[in-house]
C-alpha positions as CSV (number, residue, x, y, z in Angstrom):
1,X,44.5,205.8,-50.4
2,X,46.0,207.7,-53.2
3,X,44.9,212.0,-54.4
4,X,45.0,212.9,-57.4
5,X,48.0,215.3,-57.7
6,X,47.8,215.9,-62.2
7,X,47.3,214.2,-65.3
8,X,49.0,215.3,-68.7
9,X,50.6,214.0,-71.6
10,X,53.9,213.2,-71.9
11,X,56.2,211.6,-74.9
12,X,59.7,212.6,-74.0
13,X,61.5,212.9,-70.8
14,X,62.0,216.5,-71.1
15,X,58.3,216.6,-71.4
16,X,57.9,214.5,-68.4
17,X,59.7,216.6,-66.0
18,X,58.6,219.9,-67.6
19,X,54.7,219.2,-67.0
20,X,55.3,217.3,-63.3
21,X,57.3,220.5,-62.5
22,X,54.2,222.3,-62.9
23,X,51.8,220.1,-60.2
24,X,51.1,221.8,-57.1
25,X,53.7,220.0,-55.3
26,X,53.8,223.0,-52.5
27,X,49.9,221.3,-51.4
28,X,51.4,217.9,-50.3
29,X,55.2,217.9,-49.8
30,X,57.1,220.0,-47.0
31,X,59.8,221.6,-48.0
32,X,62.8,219.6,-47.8
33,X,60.7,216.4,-47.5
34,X,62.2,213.8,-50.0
35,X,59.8,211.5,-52.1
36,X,59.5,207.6,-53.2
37,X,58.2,207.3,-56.6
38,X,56.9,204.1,-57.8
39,X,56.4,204.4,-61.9
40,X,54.5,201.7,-64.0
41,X,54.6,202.1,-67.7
42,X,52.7,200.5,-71.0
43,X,52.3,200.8,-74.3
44,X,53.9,204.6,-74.2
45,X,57.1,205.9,-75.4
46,X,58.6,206.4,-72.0
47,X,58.8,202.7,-71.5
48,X,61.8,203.0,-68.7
49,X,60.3,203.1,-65.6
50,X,63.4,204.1,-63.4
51,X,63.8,207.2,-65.4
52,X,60.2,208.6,-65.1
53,X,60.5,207.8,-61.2
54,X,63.6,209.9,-61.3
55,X,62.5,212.9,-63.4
56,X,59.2,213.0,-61.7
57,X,61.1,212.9,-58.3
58,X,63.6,215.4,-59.1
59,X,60.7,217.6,-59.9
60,X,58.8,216.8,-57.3
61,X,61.2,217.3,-54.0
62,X,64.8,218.3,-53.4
63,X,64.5,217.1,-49.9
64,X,67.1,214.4,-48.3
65,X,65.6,214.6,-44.4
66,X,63.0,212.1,-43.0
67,X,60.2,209.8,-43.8
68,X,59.8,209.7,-47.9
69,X,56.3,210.6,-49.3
70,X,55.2,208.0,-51.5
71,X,54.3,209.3,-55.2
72,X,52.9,206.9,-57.6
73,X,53.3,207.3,-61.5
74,X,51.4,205.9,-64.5
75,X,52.0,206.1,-67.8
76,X,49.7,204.4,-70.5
77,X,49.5,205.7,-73.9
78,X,51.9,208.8,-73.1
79,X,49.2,210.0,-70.4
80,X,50.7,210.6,-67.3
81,X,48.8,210.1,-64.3
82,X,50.1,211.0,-61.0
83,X,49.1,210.5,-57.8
84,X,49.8,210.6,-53.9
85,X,49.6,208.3,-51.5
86,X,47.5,210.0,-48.1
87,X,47.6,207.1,-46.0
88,X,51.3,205.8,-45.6
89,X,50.6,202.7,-44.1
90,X,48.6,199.7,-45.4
91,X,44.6,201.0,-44.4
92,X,44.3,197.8,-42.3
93,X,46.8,198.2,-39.9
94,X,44.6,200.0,-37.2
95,X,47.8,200.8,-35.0
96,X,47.1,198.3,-32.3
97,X,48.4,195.1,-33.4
98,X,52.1,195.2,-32.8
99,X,52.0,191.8,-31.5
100,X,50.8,189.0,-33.4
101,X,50.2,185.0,-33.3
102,X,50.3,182.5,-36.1
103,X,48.3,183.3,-39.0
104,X,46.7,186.7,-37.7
105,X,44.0,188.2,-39.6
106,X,43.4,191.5,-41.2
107,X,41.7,193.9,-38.8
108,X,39.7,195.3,-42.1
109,X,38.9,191.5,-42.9
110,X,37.9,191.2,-39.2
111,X,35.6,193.8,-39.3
112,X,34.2,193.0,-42.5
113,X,33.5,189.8,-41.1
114,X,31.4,191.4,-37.9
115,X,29.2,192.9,-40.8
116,X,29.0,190.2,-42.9
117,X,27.7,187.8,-40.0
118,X,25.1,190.0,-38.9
119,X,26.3,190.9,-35.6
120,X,23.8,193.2,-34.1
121,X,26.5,194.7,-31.8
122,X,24.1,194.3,-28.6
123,X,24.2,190.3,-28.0
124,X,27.3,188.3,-26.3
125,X,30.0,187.6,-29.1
126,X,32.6,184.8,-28.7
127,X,35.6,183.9,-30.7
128,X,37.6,180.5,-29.3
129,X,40.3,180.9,-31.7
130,X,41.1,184.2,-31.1
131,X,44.8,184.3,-31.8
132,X,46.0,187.8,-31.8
133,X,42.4,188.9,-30.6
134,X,41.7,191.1,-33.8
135,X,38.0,189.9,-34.3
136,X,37.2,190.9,-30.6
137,X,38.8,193.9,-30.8
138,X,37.0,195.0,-34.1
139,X,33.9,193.9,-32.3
140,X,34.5,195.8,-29.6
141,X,35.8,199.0,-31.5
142,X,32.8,198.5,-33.6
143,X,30.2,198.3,-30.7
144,X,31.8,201.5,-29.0
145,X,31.4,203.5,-32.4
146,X,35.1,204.2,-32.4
147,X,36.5,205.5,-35.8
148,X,38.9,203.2,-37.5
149,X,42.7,203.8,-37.4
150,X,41.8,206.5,-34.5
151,X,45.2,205.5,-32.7
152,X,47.2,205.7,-36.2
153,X,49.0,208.0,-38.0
154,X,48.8,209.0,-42.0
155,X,50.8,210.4,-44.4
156,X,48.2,213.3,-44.6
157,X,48.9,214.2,-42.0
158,X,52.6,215.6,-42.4
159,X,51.0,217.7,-45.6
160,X,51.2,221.6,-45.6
161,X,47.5,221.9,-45.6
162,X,46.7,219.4,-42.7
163,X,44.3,221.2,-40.3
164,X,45.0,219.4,-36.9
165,X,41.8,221.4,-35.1
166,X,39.2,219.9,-38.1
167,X,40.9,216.7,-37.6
168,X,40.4,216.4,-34.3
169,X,36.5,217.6,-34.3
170,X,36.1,214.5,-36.4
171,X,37.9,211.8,-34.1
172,X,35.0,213.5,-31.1
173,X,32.3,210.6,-30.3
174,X,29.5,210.5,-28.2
175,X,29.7,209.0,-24.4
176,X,30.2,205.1,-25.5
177,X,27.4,202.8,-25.0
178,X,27.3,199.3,-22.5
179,X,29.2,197.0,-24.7
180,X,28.0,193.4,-24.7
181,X,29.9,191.0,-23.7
182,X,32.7,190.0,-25.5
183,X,34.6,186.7,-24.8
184,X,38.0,185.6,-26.6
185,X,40.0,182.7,-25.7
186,X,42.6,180.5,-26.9
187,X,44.5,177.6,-26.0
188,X,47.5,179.1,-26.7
189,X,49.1,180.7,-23.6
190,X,50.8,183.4,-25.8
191,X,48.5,184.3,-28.1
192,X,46.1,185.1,-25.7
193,X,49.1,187.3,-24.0
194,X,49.3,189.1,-27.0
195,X,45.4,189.5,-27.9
196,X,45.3,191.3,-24.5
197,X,48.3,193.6,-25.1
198,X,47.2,194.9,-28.5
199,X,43.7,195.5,-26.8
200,X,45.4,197.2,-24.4
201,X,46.9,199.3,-27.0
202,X,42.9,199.6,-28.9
203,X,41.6,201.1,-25.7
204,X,39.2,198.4,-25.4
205,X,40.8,196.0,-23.1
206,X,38.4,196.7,-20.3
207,X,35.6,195.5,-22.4
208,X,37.1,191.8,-23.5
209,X,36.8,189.1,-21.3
210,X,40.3,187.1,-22.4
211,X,41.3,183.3,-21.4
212,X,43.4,180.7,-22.1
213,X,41.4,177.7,-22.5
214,X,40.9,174.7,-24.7
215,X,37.4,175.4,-27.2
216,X,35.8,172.4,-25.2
217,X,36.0,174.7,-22.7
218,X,34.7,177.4,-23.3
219,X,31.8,179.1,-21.1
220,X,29.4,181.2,-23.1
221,X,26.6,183.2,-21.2
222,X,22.7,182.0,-21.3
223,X,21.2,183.4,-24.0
224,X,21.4,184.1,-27.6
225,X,24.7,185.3,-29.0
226,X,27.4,184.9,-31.7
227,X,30.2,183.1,-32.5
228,X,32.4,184.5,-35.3
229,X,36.1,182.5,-35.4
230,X,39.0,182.3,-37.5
231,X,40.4,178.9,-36.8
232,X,42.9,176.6,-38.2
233,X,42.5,176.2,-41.6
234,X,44.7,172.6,-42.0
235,X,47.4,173.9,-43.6
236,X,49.1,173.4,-40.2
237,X,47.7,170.5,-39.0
238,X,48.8,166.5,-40.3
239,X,46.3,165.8,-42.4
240,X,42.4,166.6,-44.1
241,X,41.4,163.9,-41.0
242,X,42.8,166.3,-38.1
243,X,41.0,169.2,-39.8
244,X,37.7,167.6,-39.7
245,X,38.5,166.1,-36.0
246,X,38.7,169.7,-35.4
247,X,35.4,170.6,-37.1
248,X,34.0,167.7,-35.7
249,X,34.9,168.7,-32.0
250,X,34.1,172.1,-32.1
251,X,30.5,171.0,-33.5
252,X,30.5,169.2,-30.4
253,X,31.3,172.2,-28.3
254,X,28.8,174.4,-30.0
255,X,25.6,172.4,-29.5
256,X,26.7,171.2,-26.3
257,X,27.6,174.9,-24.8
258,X,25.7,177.3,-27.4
259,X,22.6,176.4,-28.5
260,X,20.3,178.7,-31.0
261,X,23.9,180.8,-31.0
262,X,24.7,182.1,-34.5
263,X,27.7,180.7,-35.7
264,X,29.6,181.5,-38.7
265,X,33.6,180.7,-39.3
266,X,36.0,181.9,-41.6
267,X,37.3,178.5,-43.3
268,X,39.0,177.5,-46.5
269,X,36.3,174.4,-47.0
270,X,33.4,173.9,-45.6
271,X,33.3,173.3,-41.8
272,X,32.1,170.1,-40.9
273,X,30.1,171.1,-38.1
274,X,27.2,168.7,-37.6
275,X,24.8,171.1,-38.4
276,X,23.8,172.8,-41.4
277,X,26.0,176.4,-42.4
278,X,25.8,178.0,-45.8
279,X,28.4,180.5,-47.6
280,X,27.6,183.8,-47.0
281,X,30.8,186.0,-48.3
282,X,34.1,185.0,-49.9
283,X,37.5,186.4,-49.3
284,X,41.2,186.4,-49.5
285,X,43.6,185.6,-46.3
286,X,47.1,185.3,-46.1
287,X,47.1,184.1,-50.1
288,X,44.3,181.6,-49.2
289,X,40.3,182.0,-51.0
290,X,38.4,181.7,-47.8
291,X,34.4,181.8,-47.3
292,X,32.5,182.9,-43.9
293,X,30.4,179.8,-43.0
294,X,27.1,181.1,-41.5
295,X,24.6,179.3,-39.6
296,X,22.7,179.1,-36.7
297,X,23.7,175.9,-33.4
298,X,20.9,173.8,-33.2
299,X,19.9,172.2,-29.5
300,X,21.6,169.3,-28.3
301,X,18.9,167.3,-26.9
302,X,21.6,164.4,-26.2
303,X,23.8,166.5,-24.5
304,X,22.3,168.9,-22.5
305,X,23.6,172.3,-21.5
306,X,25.6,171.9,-17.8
C-alpha cells in the first residue's frame, strides 16, 4: 500500500535531488532511519534508474541503522512521482502462517474465496484439503469479525506520526459471536500439524476442528453446509487420469457424505465431479489461472448417508 509523498518535474539530476529534498520526509522517516528506493524510468531524460534511486535516497535519509523504509520512484515524461510504501510486507501475509505445506494459498485469495462462494458465516464449513489450514482459518477470522493482519506489523507503524492509542481503538471488537463449525482435514500428517500451529498463532485454534484423514473419510455434520477446497491441481500427480480419479472420488465422497452441501473448489479445469458446478470467479495462484467451481451436492439415492 503505497502514500503519496510528492510529485514534480524533473529533467536533470540536480533537479531531481533539489525538488525530493524538499518532500516532507520528517512525516514518514525517523531520523537516522535509512531507505530502499526502487526507481522505474520511461520516456524521460533521466533514463538511469540507479542514479535517481541514489539522489532521491541521499535526499531522502542519512540513516545507516535498522530495517530500510521502502520508497518507490517513477519517472515518465520527466514527472517524478514518489511514493511510500505503508505496509512493509506483502498485504496477504496475515502474520500467522509461518508454517506452510505444498502449494499453500494466499490468505487474501482464501478469504476472497469465502466471499465469493457465498458462505453465510453461520452454517458448518469444511475443507478436506486443507494443507496449511488457510481457508479455515480465514473462515474462522471472518466469522469472528476479526480485522485482517490484526497480529501483523506495518511499516506505518515505525513513522513519526503513528498514533499507537487511535490504532489501537480501531483493532477493539465486539464480544465474538458462536462460530459454526469449522472442520479441516487432510491426509497429510504434517500439514495438518502445521494448519493447527499457524491457527494457533491466528487466535482461532479453539474454533477448528483439525484431522488427519483420507477425503473418503471425512465426517461432515447433518445439515446444510459448505465445502470450499483447494485441492491438487495435477501438476503433481502422474497424469490428466489421476486428476480426474481424484475428481471422480471426491464426487463420490460428496454425494455420499454431503448432500444438498454447497460445494465450490478452486481448480485449474473444471472439476469432474459428477454433478453439475459452474464458474463463478477467476483467479491467479502460484503462476496458475484458476476458477472457483461452484455448485450445489445433489442426493445420492444409491448410496445413502451412513
Amino acid at each position: 500500500m503505497l502514500v503519496r509523498v510528492g510529485e514534480f518535474h524533473a529533467a536533470a539530476f540536480s533537479e531531481l535531488e533539489k525538488k525530493a529534498g524538499r518532500l516532507p520526509w520528517k512525516e514518514f522517516i525517523r531520523p537516522g532511519v535509512p531507505v530502499s528506493v526502487k526507481a522505474s524510468c520511461r520516456r524521460s531524460r533521466l533514463y538511469h534508474e540507479r542514479g535517481v534511486a541514489e539522489r532521491v535516497a541521499r535526499a531522502a535519509s542519512s540513516g545507516s541503522s535498522g530495517p530500510p523504509q521502502l520508497v518507490c520512484v517513477r519517472i515518465e515524461r520527466d514527472l517524478c512521482t514518489v511514493d511510500i510504501d505503508s505496509s512493509g510486507e506483502p498485504l496477504h501475509r496475515r502474520g500467522y502462517r509461518l508454517e506452510g505445506a505444498k502449494a499453500p494459498l494466499r490468505e487474501t485469495l482464501a478469504s476472497a474465496l469465502l466471499m465469493a462462494c457465498g458462505w453465510d458465516r453461520e452454517s458448518p464449513l469444511l475443507d478436506p484439503f486443507c494443507g496449511s489450514g488457510t481457508i479455515p482459518i480465514e473462515a474462522a477470522l471472518l466469522a469472528g469479525g476479526v480485522q485482517p493482519g490484526r497480529s501483523r506489523r506495518f511499516a506505518f507503524m515505525d513513522w513519526p506520526g503513528f498514533d499507537r492509542k487511535a490504532w489501537e481503538s480501531l483493532l477493539l471488537r465486539d464480544a465474538p459471536l458462536p462460530t459454526p463449525r469449522i472442520m479441516a482435514s487432510d491426509r497429510d500428517a504434517g500439514a495438518v500439524r502445521a494448519a493447527q500451529a499457524n491457527a494457533e498463532r491466528a487466535g482461532v485454534a479453539d474454533r477448528i476442528v483439525f484431522s488427519c484423514r483420507a477425503v473418503s473419510a471425512v465426517e461432515p455434520p447433518p445439515g446444510p453446509g459448505w465445502v470450499l477446497t483447494n485441492p491438487p491441481y495435477g501438476v503433481r500427480l502422474k497424469g490428466k487420469g489421476d486428476l480426474r480419479d481424484l475428481h471422480a472420488q471426491f464426487g463420490r465422497t460428496l454425494k455420499r457424505r454431503c448432500p444438498e452441501w454447497h460445494v465450490a473448489v478452486l481448480a485449474a479445469v473444471r472439476p469432474e465431479l459428477g454433478f453439475p458446478v459452474e464458474p463463478t470467479a477467476a483467479a491467479l495462484n502460484g503462476g496458475l489461472k484458476v476458477r472457483l467451481w461452484a455448485g450445489v451436492c445433489p442426493q445420492n439415492c444409491m448410496m445413502p448417508r451412513p
